[in-house]
KOLGU-171677 format. One line per 10 residues: number of its first residue (from 1); their letters; for each residue y, z, x of N, C-alpha, C. Coordinates in nm, 3 decimals, always signed. Example, Ala and Ser with C-alpha at 12.3 -4.5 7.8 and 13.67 -1.06 7.14 Angstrom:
2
1) as) -0.569:+0.780:+1.319:-0.450:+0.780:+1.230:-0.330:+0.780:+1.320 | -0.225:+0.708:+1.285:-0.106:+0.714:+1.367:+0.003:+0.787:+1.290
***
This chain:
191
1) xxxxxxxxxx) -0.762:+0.928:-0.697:-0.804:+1.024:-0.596:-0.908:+1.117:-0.657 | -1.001:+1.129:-0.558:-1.093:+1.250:-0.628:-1.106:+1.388:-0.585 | -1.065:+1.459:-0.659:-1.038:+1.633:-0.591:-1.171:+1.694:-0.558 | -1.269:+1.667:-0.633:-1.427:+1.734:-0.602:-1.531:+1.670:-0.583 | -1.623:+1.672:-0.539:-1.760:+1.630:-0.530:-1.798:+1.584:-0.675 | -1.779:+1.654:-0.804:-1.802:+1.619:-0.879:-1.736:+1.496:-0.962 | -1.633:+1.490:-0.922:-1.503:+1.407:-0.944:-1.609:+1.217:-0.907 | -1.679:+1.226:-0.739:-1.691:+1.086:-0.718:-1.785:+1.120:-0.740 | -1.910:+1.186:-0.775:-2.056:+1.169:-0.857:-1.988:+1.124:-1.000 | -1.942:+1.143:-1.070:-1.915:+1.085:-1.225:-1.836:+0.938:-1.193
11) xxxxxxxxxx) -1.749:+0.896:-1.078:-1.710:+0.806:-1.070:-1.849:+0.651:-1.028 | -1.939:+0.735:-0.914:-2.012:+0.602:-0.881:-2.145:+0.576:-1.015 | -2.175:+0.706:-1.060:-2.245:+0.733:-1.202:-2.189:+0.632:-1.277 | -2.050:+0.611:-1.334:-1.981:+0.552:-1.427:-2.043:+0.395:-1.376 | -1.990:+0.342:-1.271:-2.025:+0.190:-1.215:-2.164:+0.194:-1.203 | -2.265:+0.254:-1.211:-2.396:+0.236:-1.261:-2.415:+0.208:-1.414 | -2.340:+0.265:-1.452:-2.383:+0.264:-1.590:-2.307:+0.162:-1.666 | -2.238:+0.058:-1.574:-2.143:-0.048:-1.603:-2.179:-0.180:-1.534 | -2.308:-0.140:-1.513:-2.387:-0.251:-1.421:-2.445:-0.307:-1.543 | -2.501:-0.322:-1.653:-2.547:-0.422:-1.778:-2.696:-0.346:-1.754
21) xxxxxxxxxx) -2.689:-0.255:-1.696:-2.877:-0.206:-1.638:-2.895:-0.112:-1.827 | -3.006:-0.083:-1.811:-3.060:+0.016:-1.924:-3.101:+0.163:-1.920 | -3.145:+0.187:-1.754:-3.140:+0.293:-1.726:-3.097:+0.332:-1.615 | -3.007:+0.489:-1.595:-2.926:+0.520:-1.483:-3.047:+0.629:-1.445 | -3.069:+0.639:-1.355:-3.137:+0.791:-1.264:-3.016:+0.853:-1.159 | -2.998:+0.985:-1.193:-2.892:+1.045:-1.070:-2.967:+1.177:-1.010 | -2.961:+1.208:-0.899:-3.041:+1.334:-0.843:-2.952:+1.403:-0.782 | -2.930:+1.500:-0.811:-2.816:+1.605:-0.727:-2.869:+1.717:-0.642 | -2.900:+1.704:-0.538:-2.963:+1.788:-0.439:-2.836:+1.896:-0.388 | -2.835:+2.049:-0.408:-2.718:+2.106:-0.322:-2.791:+2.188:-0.255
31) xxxxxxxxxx) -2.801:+2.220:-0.122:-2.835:+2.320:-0.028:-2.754:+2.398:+0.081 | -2.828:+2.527:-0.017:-2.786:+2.620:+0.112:-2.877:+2.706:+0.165 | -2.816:+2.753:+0.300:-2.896:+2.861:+0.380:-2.969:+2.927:+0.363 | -2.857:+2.993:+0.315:-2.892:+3.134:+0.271:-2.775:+3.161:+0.214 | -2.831:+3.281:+0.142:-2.679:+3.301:+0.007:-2.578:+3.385:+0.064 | -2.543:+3.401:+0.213:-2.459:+3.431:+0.267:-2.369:+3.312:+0.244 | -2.463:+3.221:+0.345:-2.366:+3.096:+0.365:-2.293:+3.036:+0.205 | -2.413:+3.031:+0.124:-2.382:+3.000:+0.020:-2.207:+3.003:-0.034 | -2.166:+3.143:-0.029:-2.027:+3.173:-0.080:-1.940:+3.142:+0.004 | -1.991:+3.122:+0.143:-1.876:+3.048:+0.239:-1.886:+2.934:+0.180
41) xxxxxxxxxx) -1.962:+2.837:+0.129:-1.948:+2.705:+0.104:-2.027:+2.623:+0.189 | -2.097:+2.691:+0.290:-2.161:+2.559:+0.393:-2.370:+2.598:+0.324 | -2.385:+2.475:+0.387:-2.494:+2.360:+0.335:-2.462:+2.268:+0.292 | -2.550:+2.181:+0.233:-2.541:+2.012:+0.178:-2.545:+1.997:+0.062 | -2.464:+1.917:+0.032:-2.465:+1.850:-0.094:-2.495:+1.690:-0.103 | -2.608:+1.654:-0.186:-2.605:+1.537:-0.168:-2.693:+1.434:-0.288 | -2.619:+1.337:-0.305:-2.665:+1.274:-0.471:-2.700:+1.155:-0.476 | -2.789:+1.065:-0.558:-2.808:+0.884:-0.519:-2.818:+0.890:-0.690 | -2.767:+0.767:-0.690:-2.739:+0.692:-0.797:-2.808:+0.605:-0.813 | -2.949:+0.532:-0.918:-2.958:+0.430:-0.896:-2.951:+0.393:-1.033
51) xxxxxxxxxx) -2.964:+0.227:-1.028:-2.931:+0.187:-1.191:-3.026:+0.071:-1.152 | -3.078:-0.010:-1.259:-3.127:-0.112:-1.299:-3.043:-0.222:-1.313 | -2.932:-0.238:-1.327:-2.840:-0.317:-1.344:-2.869:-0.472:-1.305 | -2.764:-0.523:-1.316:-2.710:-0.686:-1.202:-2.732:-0.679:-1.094 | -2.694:-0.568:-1.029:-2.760:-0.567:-0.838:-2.606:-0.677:-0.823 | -2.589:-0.679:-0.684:-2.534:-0.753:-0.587:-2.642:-0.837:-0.507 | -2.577:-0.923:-0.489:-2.560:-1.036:-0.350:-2.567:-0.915:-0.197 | -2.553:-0.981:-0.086:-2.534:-0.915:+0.041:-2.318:-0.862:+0.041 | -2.313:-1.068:+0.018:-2.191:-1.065:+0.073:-2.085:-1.012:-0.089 | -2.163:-0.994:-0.216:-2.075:-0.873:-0.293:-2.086:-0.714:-0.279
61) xxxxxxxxxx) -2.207:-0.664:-0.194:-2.186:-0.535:-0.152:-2.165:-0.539:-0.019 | -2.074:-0.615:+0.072:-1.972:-0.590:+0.145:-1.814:-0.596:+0.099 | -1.803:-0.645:+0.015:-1.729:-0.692:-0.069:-1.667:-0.570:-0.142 | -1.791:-0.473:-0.192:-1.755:-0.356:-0.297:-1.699:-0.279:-0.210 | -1.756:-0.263:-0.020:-1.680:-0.142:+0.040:-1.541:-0.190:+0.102 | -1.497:-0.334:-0.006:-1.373:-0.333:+0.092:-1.244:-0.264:-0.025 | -1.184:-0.176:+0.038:-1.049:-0.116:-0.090:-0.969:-0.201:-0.121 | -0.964:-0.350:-0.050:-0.862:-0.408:-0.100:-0.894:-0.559:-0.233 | -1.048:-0.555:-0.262:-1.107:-0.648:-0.317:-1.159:-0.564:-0.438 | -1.135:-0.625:-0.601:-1.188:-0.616:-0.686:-1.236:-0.741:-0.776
71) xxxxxxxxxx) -1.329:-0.724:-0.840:-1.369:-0.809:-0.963:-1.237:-0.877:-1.054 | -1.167:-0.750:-1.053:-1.031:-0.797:-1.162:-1.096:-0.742:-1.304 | -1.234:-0.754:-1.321:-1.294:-0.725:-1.463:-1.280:-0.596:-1.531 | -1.289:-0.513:-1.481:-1.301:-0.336:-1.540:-1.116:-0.329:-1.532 | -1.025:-0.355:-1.461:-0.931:-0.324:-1.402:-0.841:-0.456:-1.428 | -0.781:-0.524:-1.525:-0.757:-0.661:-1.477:-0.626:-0.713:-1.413 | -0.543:-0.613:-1.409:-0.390:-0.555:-1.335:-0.408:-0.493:-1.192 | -0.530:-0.459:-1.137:-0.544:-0.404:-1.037:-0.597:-0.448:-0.907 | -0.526:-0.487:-0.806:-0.558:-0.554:-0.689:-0.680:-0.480:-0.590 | -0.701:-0.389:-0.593:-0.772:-0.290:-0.562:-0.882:-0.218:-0.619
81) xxxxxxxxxx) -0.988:-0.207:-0.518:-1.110:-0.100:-0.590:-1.143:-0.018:-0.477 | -1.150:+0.131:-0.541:-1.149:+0.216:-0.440:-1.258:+0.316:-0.444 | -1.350:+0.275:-0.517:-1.448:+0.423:-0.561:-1.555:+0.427:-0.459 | -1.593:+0.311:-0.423:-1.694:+0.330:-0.269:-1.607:+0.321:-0.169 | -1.511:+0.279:-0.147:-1.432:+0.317:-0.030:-1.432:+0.458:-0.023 | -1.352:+0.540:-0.150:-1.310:+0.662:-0.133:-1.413:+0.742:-0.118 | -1.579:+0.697:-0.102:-1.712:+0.768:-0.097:-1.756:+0.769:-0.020 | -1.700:+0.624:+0.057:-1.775:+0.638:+0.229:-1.681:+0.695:+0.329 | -1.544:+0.685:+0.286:-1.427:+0.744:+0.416:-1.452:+0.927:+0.386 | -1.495:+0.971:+0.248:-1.498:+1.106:+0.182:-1.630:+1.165:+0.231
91) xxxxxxxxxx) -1.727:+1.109:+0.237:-1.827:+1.150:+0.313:-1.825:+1.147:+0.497 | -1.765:+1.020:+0.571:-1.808:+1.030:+0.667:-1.690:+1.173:+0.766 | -1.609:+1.142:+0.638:-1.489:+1.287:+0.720:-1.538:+1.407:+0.683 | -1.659:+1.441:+0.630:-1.660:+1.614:+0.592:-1.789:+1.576:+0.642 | -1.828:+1.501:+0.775:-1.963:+1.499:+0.800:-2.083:+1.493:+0.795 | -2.098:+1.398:+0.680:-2.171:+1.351:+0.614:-2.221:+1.204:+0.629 | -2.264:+1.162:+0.529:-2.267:+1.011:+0.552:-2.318:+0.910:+0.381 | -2.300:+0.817:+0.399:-2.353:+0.724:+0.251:-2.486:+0.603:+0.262 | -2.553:+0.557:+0.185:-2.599:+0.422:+0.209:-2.621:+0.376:+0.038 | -2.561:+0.247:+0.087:-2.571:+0.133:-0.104:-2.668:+0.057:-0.054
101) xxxxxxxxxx) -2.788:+0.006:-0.136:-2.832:-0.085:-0.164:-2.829:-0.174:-0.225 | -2.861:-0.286:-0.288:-2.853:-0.340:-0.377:-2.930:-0.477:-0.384 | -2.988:-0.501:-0.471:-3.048:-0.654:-0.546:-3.042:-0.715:-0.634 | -2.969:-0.813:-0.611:-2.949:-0.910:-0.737:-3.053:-0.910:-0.853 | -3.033:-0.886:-0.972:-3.083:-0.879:-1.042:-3.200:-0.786:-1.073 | -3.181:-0.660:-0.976:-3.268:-0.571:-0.978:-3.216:-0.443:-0.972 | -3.078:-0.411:-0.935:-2.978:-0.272:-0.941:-2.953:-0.272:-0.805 | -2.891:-0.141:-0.816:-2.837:-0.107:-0.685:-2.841:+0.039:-0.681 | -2.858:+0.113:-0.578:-2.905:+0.279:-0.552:-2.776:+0.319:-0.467 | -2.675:+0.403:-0.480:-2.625:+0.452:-0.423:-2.624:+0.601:-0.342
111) xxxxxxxxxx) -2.638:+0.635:-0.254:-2.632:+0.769:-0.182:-2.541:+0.800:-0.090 | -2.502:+0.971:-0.124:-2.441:+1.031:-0.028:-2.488:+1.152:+0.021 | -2.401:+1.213:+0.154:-2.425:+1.365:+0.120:-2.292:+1.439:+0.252 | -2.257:+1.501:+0.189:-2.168:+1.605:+0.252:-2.192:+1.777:+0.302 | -2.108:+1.795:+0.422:-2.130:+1.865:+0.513:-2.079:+1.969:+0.460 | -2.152:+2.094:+0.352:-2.050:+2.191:+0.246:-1.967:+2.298:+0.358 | -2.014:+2.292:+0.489:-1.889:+2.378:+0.541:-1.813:+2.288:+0.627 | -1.783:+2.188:+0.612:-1.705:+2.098:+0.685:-1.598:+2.116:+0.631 | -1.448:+2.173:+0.666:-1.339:+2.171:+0.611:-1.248:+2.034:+0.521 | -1.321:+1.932:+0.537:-1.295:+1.818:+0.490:-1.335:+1.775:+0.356
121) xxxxxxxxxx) -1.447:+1.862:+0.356:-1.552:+1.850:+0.233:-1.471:+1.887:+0.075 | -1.429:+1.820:-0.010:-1.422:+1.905:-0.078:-1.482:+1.986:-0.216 | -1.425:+2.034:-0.281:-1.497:+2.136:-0.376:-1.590:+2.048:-0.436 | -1.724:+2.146:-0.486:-1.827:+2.117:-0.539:-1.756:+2.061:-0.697 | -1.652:+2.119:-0.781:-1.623:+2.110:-0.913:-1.718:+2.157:-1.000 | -1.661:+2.125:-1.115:-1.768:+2.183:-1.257:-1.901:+2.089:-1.251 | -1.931:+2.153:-1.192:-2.144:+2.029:-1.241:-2.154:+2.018:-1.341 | -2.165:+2.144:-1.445:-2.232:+2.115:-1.532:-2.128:+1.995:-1.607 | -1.994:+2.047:-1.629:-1.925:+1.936:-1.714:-1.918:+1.826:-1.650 | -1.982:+1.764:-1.515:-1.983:+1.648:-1.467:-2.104:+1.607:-1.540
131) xxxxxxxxxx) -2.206:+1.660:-1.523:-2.332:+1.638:-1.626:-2.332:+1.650:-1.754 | -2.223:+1.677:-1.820:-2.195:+1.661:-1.959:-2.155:+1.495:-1.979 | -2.023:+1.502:-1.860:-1.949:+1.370:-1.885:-2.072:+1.237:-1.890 | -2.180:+1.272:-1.778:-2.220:+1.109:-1.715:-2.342:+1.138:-1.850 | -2.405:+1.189:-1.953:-2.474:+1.173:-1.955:-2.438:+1.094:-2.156 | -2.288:+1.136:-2.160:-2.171:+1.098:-2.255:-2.177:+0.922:-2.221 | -2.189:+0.892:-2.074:-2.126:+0.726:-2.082:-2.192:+0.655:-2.119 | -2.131:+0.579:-2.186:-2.137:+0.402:-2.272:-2.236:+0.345:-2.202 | -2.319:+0.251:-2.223:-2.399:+0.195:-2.204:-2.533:+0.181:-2.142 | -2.591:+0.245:-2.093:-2.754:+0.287:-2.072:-2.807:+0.336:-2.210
141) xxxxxxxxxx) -2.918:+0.271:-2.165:-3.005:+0.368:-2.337:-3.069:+0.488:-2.280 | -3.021:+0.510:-2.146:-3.149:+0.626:-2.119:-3.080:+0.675:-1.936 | -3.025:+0.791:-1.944:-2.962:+0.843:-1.843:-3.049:+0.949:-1.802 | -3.127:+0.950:-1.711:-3.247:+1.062:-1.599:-3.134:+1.157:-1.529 | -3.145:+1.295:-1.556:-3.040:+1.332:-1.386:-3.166:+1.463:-1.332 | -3.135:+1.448:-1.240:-3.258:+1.571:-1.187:-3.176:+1.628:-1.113 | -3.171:+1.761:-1.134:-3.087:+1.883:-1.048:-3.129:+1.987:-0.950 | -3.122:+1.960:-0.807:-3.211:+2.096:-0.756:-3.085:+2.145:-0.662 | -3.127:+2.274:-0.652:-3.011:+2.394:-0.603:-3.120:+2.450:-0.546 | -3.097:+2.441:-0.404:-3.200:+2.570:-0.331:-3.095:+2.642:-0.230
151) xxxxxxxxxx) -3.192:+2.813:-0.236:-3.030:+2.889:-0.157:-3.177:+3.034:-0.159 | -3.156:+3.107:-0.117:-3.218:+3.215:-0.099:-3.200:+3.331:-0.176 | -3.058:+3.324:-0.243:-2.999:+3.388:-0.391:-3.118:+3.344:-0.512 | -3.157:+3.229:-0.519:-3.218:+3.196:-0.610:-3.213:+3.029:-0.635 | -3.326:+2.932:-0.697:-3.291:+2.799:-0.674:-3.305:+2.769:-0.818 | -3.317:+2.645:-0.804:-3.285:+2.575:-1.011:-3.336:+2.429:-0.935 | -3.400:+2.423:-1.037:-3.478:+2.266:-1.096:-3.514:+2.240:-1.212 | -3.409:+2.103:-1.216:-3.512:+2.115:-1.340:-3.404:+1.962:-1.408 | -3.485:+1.876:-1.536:-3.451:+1.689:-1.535:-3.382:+1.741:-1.650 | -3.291:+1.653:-1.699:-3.230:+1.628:-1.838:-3.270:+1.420:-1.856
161) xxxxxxxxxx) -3.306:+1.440:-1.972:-3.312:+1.306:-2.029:-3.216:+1.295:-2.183 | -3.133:+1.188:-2.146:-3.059:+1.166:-2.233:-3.136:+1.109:-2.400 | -3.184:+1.105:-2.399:-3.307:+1.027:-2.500:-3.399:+1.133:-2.547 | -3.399:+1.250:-2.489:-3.406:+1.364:-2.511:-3.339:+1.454:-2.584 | -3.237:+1.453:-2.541:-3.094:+1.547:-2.568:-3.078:+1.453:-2.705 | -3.076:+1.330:-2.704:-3.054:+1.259:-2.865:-3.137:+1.330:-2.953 | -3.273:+1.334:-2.936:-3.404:+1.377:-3.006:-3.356:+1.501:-3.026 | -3.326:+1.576:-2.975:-3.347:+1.718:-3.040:-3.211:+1.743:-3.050 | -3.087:+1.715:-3.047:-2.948:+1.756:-3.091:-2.910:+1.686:-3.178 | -2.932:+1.522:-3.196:-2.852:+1.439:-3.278:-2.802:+1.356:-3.211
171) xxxxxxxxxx) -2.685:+1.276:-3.250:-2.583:+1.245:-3.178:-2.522:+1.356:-3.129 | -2.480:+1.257:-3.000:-2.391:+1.315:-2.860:-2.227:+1.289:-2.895 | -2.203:+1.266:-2.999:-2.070:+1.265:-3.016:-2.033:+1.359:-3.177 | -2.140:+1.462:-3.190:-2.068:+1.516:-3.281:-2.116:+1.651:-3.197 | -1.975:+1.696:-3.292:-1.932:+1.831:-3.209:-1.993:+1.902:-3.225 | -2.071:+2.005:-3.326:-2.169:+2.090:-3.277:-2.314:+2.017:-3.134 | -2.345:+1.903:-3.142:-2.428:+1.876:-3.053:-2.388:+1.886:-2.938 | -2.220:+1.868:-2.904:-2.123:+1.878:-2.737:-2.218:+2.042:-2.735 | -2.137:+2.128:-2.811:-2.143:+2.260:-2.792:-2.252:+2.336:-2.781 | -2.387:+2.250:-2.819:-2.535:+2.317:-2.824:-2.560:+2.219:-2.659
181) xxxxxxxxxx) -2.531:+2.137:-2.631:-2.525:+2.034:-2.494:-2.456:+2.139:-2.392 | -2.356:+2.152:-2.431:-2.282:+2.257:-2.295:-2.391:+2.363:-2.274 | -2.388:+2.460:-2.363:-2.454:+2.572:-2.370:-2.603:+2.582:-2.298 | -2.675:+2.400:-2.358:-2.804:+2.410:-2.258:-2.785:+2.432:-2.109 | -2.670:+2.296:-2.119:-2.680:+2.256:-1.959:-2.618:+2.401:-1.841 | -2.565:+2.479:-1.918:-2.483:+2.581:-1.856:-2.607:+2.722:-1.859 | -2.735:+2.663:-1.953:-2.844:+2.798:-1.891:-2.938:+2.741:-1.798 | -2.919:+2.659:-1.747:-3.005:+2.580:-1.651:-2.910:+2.547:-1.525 | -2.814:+2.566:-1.504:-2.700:+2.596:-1.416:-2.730:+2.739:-1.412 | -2.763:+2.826:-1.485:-2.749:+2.953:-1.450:-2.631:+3.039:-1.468
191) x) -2.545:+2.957:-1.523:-2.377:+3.067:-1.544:-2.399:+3.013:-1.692
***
């Protein structure tokens, strides 16, 4: 189950980056009004995924939106796959909506976007540590995310390249580089 917005952006992120592709691009668009609305929670949120990957067939991305059909491969005990299910029933109930593409041997682009004052919708979650996590996963040599926040309080733009973040921190798995990584991504978030 996913409790936040951020929760199924790191989940469909992850199956991009588990596609055999080399590079993931993710764009996180959040909008609001005005920074009234803002603290109520309403405007849009909305993100696409694309990867370079394997791509699908037609009849394997009908296949991916069914919850009761998996590969068996990532999961090999598990009769079930639920992460685009739980993205298209999660979007179309907080008023929103999704669209997957996909081409064999060329990737597949995923998009959503949700209705931020739709009572259905739920929480935005930690961004930035969602953008810590996806930019942490296994296999791409090169993870793009582009972040824009527009609101009348004030907006934020602005790319992280993982191939970047290598270049000037080090490795991404030693701990002073997490902690100089948080710290960026959290002055470009603005908190």
């Amino acid at each position: 189950m996913h409790f936040t917005l951020a929760d199924l952006v790191t989940d469909i992120t992850q199956n991009g980056a588990e596609s055999g592709g080399d590079v993931i691009e993710l764009m996180i668009l959040e909008n609001h009004d005005s920074l009234e609305t803002a603290s109520r929670g309403k405007g849009e949120f909305r993100f696409t995924v694309k990867d370079n990957g394997k791509g699908m067939t037609e009849e394997e991305l009908k296949r991916a939106q069914d919850p009761f059909v998996t590969d068996g491969i990532k999961h090999p005990n598990r009769k079930v796959g639920l992460g685009i299910p739980f993205l298209m029933q999660t979007a179309e109930s907080s008023g929103g909506g999704w669209k997957m593409d996909s081409s064999k041997g060329k990737g597949t682009e995923v998009s959503a976007w949700f209705d931020l004052g739709n009572v259905d919708t739920p929480p935005l979650g930690d961004i930035t540590g969602m953008i810590r996590t996806i930019l942490l996963l296994e296999g791409p040599k090169e993870i793009v995310i582009h972040r824009i926040r527009v609101s009348s309080g004030g907006s934020l733009d602005y790319h992280v390249r993982k191939t970047e973040l290598i270049s000037a921190l080090g490795s991404l798995e030693d701990t002073q580089s997490l902690i100089l990584l948080d710290q960026y991504l959290r002055s470009q978030e603005g908190s």
